[in-house]
C-alpha positions in Angstrom: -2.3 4.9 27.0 0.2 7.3 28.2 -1.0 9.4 31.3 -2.4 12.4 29.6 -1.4 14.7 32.8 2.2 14.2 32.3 4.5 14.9 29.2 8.4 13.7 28.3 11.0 16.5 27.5 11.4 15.5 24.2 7.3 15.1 23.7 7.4 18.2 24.7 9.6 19.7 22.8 7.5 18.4 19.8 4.8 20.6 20.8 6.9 23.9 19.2 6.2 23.2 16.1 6.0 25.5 12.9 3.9 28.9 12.2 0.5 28.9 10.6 0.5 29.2 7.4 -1.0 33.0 7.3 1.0 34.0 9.8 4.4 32.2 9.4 6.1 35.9 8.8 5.4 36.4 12.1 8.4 34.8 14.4 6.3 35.8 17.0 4.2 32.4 16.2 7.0 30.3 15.3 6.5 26.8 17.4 2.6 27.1 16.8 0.6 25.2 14.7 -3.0 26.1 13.9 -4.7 26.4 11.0 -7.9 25.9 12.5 -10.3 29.1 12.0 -10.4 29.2 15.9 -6.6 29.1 16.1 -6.0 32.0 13.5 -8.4 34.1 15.6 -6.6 34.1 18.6 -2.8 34.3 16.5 -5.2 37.9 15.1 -6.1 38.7 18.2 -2.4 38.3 19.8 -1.5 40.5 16.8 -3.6 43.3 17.8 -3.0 43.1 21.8 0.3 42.5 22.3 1.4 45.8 22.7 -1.0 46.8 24.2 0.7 46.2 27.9 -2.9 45.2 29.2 -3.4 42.4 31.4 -4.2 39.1 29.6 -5.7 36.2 31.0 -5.3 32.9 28.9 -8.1 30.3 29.6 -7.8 26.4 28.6 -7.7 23.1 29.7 -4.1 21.6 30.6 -2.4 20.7 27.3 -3.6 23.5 24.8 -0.8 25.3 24.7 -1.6 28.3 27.0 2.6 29.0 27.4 2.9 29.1 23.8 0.6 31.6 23.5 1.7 33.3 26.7 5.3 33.4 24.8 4.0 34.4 21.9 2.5 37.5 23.0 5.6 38.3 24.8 7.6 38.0 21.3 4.8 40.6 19.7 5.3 42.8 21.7 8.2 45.5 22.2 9.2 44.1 25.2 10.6 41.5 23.1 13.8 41.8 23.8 13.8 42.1 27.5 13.0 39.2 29.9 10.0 36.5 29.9 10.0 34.6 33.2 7.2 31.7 33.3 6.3 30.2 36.8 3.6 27.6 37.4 2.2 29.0 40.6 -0.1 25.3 40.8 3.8 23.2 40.7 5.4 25.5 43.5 4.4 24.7 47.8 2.3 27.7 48.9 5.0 28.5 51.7 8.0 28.6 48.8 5.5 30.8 45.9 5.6 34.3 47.8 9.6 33.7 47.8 9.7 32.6 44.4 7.6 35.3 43.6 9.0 38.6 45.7 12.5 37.2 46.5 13.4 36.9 50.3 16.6 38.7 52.1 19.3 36.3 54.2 17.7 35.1 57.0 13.8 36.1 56.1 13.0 32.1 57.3 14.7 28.8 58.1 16.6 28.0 55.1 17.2 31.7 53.2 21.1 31.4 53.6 21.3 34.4 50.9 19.5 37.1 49.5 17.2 35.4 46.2 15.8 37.7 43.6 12.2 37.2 43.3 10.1 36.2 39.4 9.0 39.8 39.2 12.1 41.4 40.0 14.1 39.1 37.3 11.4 39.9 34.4 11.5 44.0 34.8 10.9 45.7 31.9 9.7 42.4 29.9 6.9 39.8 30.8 5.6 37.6 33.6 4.2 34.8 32.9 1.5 33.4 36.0 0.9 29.7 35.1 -2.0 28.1 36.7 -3.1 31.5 38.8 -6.3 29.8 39.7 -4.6 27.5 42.0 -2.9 30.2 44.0 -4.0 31.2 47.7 -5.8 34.0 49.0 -3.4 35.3 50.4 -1.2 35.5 47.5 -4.2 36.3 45.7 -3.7 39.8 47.8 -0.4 40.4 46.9 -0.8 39.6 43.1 -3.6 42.4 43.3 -1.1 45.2 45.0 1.7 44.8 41.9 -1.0 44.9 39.6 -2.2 48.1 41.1 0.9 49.8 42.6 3.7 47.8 40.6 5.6 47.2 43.4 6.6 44.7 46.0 8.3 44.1 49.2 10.5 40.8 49.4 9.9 38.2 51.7 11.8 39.1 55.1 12.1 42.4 53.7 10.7 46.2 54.3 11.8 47.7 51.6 9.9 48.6 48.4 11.2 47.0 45.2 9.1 48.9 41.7 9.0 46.9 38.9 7.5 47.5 35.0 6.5 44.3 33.9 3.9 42.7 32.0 1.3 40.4 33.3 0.1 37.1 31.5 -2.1 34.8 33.7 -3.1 31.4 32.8 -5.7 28.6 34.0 -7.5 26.0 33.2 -10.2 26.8 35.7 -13.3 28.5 35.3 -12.6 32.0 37.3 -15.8 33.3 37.4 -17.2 29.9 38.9 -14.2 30.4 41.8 -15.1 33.4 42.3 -18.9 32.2 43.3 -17.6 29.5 45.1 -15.2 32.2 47.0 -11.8 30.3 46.4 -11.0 33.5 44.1 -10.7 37.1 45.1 -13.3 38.9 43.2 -10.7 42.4 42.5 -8.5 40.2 41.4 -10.3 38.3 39.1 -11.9 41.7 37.7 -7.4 43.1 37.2 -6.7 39.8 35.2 -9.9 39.8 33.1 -8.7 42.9 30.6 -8.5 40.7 27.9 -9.5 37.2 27.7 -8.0 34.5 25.7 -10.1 31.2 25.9 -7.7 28.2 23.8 -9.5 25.6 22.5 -9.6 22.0 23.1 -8.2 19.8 20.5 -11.2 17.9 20.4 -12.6 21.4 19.0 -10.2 21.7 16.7 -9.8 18.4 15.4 -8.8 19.6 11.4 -5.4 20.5 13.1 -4.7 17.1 14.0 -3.4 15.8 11.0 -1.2 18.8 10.9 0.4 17.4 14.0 0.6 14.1 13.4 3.0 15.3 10.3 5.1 16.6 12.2 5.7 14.8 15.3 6.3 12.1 12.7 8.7 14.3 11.2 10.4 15.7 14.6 10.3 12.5 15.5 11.9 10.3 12.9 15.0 13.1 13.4 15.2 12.6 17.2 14.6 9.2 18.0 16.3 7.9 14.5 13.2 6.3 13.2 11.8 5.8 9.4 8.1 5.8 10.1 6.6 7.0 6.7 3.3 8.2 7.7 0.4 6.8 9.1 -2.7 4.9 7.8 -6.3 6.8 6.8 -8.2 4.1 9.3 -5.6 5.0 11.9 -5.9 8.6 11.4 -9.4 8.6 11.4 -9.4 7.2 15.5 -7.3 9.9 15.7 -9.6 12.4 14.5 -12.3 11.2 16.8 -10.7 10.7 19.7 -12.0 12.7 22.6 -8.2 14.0 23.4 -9.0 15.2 26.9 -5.2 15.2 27.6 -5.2 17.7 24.1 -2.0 18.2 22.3 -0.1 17.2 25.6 -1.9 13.8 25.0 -1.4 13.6 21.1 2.4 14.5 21.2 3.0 11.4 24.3 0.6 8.6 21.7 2.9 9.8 18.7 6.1 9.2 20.9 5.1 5.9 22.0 3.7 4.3 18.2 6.7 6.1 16.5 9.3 4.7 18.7 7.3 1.0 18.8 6.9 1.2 15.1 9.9 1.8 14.5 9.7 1.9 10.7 7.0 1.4 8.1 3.4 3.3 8.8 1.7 3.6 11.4 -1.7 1.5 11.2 -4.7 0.7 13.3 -2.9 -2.3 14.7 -0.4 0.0 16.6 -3.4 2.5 18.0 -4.0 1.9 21.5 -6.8 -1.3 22.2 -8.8 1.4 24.2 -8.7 4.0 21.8 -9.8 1.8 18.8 -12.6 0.2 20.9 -13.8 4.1 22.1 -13.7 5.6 18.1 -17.4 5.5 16.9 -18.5 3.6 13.8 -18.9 6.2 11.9 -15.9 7.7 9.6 -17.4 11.0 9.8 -15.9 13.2 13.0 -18.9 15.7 13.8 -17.6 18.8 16.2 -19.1 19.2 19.3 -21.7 21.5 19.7 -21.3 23.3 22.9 -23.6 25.5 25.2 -23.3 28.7 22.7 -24.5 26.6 19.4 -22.7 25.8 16.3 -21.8 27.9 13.0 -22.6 25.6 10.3 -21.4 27.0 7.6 -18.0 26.8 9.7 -18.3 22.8 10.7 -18.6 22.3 7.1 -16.0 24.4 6.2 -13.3 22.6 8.6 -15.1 19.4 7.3 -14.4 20.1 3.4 -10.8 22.0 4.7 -9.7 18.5 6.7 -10.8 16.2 3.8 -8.7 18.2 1.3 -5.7 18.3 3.2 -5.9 14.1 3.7 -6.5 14.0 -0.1 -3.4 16.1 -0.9 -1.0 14.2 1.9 -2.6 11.0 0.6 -1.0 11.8 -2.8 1.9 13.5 -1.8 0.2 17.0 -3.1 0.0 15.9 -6.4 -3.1 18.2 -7.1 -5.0 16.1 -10.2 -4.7 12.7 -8.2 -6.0 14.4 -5.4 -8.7 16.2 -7.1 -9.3 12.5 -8.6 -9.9 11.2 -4.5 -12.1 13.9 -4.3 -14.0 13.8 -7.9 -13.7 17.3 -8.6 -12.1 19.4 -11.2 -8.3 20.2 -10.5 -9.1 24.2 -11.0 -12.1 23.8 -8.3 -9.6 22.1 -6.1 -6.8 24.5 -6.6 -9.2 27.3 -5.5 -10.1 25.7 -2.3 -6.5 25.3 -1.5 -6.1 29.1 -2.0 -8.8 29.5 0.0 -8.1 27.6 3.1 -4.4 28.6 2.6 -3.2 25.0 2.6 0.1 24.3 2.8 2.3 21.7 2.9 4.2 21.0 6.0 7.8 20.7 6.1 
């Protein structure tokens, strides 16, 4: 299997895929998918804070799709038409950051042949983006804190004060609070970013979108890689759905890549999974969500349950309603008002 760490450009361009269905009037969430009850909570609660101008720090493991949402809030928000600058502050040498950062004047250090304009001062009056915050130094850390208070800077080499109106988005997938106790994260800081908390799910928690993206990365990619793969098997899909994913969409989006562009043609079967992955999927058909630490809604597992098996039946039978409600032995009219219910639609 694909290293689950890295991602293609193309793979990733696969990952901006199309709205959710409740929200697809929204082209604030165009290039999301999520139709998960966990995804349309956080697509609400983007709704509601991103004009706020508040603070927002986005929690998740690498691969969920923190930028998207990061983007997304930027696009909500009336600062929609003005900059979003995105830097990973984990990708970036701690002795280049404050520079890429602040800016640095001609001459600031060995190297600075030219004046550079600095992240913050090229996003004024839109958004920042902080990739991977947690990873930053503590001395960084300190300067971080003072634009957050003072919004205001001074460039690298510089003793001037630049002020700057921007909009902070932080992302990691580390547990602050646990840095924090550990002392690798400044406390003030920490206390700045946390305003309003965004924790993305796992795919492995939200495993009823993953036939969602299957469809389209087959899609997507049958347009850019000039392939005629159909669609892909029930057995196949169902190692899929149990997979443990803990590369998450990042992971998904490299496997589809690699069996679409083997494949070739034809549908995708359990023959062209991974040996690993089809020796890891557990007997059992049935994909039970993982309970975690805080418990489990049941009423909610069964509802993404009955939501995912409804969704297979109608792309089973091309979303021909009464053969599906056939799969399922139930009335057409009972299956026609789940659809309504779970908003199901049928992906382009």
């Amino acid at each position: 299997m694909q290293d689950a760490a890295t991602i293609t450009d193309s793979a990733k361009a696969l990952i901006e895929l199309d709205s959710a269905p409740d929200l697809g009037k929204s082209s604030a969430f165009e290039g999301i998918v999520g139709e998960s009850t966990t995804m349309q909570e956080i697509f609400r609660l983007v709704e509601r804070v991103a004009d706020s101008d508040s603070t927002i720090l986005i929690n998740g493991e690498t691969g969920t799709g923190k930028g998207l949402i990061a983007h997304a809030i930027h696009k909500q928000s009336y600062r929609k038409d003005q900059p979003f600058v995105s830097i990973n502050c984990g990708a970036i040498p701690e002795n280049l950051l404050e520079s890429e950062l602040f800016g640095h004047l001609k001459g600031a250090f060995t190297g600075a042949t030219a004046n550079k304009v600095g992240k913050f001062e090229a996003a004024n009056g839109g958004t920042i983006f902080l990739d991977e915050i947690g990873d930053m130094s503590q001395d960084l850390q300190v300067k971080i804190l003072k634009v957050l208070e003072e919004r205001c800077f001074e460039p690298v080499g510089g003793c001037k004060t630049v002020s700057v109106n921007v909009r902070i988005v932080a992302a990691t997938h580390r547990d602050l609070e646990e840095e924090v106790q550990k002392g690798n994260f400044r406390e003030d800081l920490f206390y700045r970013l946390f305003v309003i908390p965004i924790k993305l799910p796992s795919l492995r928690q939200r495993r009823s979108d993953i036939p969602h993206f299957v469809t389209h990365f087959l899609d997507c990619l049958n347009r850019t890689k000039k392939t005629r793969v159909t669609s892909i098997s029930d057995d196949a899909l169902n190692v899929l759905m149990q997979h443990a994913w803990p590369g998450n969409v990042r992971e998904l989006a490299n496997l589809m890549e690699r069996m679409v562009v083997i494949k070739g043609q034809g549908e995708i079967d359990l023959d062209d999974l991974p040996e690993k992955m089809k020796n890891d999927a557990p007997a059992s058909s049935f994909c039970a969500p993982e309970i975690t630490g805080d418990g489990l809604c049941l009423n909610t597992a069964v509802s993404e349950f009955e939501k995912r098996l409804i969704y297979q039946s109608l792309e089973k039978t091309k979303w021909v309603k009464n053969r599906a409600a056939q799969l399922l032995q139930v009335k057409r009219t009972t299956l026609v008002e789940k659809i309504k219910r779970y908003e199901l639609q049928k992906c382009a």
